[in-house]
C-alpha positions in Angstrom: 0.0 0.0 0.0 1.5 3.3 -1.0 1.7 6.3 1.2 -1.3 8.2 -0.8 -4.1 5.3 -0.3 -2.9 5.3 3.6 -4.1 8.9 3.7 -6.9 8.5 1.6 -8.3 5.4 4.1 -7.1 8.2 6.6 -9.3 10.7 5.1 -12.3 8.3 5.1 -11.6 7.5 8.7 -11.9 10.5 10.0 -14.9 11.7 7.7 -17.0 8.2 9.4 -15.9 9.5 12.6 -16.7 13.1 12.3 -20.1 12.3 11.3 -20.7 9.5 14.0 -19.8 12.4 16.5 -22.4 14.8 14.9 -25.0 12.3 14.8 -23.8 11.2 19.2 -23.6 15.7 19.5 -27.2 15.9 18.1 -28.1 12.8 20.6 -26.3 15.0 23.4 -28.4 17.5 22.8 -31.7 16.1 22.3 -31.0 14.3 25.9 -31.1 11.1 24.1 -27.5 10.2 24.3 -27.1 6.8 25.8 -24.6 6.1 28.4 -22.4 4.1 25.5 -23.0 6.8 23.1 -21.1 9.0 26.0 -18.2 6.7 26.0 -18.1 6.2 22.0 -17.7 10.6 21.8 -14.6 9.9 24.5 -13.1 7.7 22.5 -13.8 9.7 19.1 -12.4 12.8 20.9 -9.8 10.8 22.4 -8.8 9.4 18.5 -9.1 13.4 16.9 -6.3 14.6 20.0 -3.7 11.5 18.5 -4.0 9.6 22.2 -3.4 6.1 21.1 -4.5 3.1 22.2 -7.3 1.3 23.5 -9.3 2.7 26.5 -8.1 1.7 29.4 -9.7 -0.9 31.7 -11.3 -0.6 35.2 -11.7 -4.0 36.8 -14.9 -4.7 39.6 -15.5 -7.6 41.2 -18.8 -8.6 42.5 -17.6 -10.8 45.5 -18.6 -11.5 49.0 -16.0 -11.6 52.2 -13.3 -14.1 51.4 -14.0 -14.8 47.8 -9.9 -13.7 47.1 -10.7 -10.2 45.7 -7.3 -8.6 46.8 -5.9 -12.1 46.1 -6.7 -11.3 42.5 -6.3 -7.3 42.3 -2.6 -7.6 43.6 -2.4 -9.9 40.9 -3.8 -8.0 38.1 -1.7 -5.2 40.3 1.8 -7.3 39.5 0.8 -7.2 35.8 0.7 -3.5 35.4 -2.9 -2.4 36.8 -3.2 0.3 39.5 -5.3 -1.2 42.6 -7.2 1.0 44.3 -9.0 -0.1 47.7 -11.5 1.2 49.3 -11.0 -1.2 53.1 -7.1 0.2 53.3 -8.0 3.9 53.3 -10.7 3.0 55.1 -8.2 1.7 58.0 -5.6 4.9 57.0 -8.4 7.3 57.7 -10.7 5.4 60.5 -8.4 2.4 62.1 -10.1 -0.6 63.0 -13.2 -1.5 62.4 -15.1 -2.2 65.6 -12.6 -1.0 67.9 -11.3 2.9 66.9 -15.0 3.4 65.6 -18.6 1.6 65.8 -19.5 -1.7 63.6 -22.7 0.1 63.0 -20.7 3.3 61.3 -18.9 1.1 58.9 -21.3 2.4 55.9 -21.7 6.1 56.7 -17.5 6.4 57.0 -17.4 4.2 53.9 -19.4 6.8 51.7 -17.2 9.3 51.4 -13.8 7.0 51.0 -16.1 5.3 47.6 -16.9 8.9 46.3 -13.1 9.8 46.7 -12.0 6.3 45.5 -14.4 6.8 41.9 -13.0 10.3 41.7 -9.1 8.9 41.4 -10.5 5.9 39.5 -11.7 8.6 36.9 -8.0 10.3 37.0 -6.4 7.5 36.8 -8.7 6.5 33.6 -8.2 9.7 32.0 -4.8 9.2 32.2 -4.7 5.9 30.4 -4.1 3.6 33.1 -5.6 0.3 33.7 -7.1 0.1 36.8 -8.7 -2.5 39.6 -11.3 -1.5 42.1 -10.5 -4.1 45.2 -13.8 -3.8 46.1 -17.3 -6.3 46.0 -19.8 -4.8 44.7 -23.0 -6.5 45.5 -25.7 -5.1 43.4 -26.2 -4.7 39.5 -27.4 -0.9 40.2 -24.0 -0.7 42.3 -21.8 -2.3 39.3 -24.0 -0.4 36.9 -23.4 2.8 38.8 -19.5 2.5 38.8 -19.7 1.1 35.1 -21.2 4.5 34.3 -18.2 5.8 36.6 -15.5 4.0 34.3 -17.2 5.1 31.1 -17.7 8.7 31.8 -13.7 8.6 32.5 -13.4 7.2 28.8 -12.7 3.4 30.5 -13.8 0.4 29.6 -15.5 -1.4 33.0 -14.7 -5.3 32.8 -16.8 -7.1 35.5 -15.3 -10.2 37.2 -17.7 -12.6 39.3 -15.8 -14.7 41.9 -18.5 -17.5 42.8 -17.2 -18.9 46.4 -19.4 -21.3 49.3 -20.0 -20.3 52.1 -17.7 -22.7 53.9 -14.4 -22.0 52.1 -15.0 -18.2 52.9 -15.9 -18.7 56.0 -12.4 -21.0 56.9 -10.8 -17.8 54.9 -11.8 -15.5 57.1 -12.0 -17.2 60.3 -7.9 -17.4 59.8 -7.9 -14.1 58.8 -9.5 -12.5 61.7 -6.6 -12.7 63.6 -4.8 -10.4 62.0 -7.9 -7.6 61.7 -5.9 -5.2 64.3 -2.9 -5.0 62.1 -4.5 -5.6 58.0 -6.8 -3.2 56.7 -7.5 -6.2 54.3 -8.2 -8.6 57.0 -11.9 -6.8 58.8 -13.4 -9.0 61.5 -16.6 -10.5 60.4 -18.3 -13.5 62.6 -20.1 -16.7 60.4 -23.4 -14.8 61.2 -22.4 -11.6 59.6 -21.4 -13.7 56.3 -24.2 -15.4 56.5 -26.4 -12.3 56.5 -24.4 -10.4 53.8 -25.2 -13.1 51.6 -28.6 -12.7 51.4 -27.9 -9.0 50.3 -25.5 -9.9 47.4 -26.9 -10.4 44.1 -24.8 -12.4 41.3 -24.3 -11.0 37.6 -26.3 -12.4 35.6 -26.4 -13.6 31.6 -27.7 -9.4 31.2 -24.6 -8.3 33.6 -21.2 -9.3 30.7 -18.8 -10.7 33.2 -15.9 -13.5 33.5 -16.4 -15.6 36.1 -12.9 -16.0 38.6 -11.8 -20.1 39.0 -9.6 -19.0 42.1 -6.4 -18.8 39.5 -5.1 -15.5 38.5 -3.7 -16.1 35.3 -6.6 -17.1 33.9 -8.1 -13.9 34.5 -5.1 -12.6 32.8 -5.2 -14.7 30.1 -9.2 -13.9 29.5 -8.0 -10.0 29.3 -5.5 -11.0 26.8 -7.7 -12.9 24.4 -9.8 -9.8 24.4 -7.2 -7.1 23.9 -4.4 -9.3 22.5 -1.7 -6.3 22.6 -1.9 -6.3 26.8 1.9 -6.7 27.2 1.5 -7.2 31.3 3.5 -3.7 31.4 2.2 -1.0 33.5 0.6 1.7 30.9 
């Protein structure tokens, strides 16, 4: 291919996306812009400023206690994503849970440390990098809230399900309560409190795209690969 077709297929390129991003502006405007349409004119715009590259990723997990959450984020963390999590500024800013402040707080403290975590999540995005949320979220209007999060920050949200009984978690975190005064990862939670929590998570279903986590890393890693084939590992 000479050098002249490359820049006429150049020139048609950027005609198609110049009048997809009239057609999403004239959405924008008529307040029928979808929350993908939003994403698709970040990416467009992203294309017309020369940033290369595919849009980053934000990893969420929708995970009880014990289901290996920050096992896999400081895996995902070792192959170039940044981890952000919400329980170890939690502990930076509060301490323990249920002895520097009230069990029953936990949620009103934890409000504002989400809203601060989905506001560097959005940097971080902005900025290119991949990113993983070591956090459960337990509801598909929670995931679909921080999805909109990602996208509006020109990410790409990636949902990961990590499917664990109740009796392997609960031999998890028995072991790891002892070391809840000293790991921000490790909060103290009795049987009872698992087994209530439980009955407030909700699973992704077949309308929720997810991959579902077999307890090994890599084939998280290798999933994200097939999908994007350049992923290197590298930070970004």
């Amino acid at each position: 291919m000479t050098a002249q077709n490359v820049d006429v297929l150049d020139d048609t390129l950027v005609s198609c996306l110049e009048d997809r991003l009239s057609q999403l502006l004239r959405a924008e405007h008529t307040d029928t812009l979808t929350l993908e349409g939003r994403f698709e004119i970040t990416r467009i715009s992203a294309a017309f400023s020369g940033r290369p590259g595919a849009a980053p990723r934000a990893i969420l997990m929708a995970g009880l206690q014990g289901s290996g959450k920050t096992t896999l984020a400081r895996a995902l963390e070792e192959a170039g994503f940044w981890r952000l999590c919400p329980d170890e500024e939690m502990f930076r800013r509060y301490g323990h849970y249920g002895r520097d402040f009230p069990r029953g707080e936990f949620r009103v403290r934890e409000a504002p440390v989400l809203k601060d975590i989905a506001l560097e999540l959005q940097e971080l995005l902005a900025a290119g990098r991949d990113t993983v949320v070591d956090h459960g979220f337990w509801t598909p209007e929670e995931r679909a809230h921080w999805a909109a999060t990602v996208m509006e920050a020109g990410g790409d949200p990636v949902l990961i399900y990590l499917p664990v009984p109740h009796e392997v978690r609960w031999d998890r975190i028995r072991k790891r309560n002892e070391q809840s005064l000293i790991d921000p990862n490790s909060i103290e939670f009795s049987e009872e409190d698992l087994l209530r929590h439980a009955g407030r998570f909700y699973p992704p279903t077949d309308d929720e795209p997810h991959i579902v986590y077999d307890g090994h890393p890599e084939n998280v890693l290798a999933a994200l690969r097939r999908a994007r084939p350049s992923m290197d590992g590298g930070p970004h």
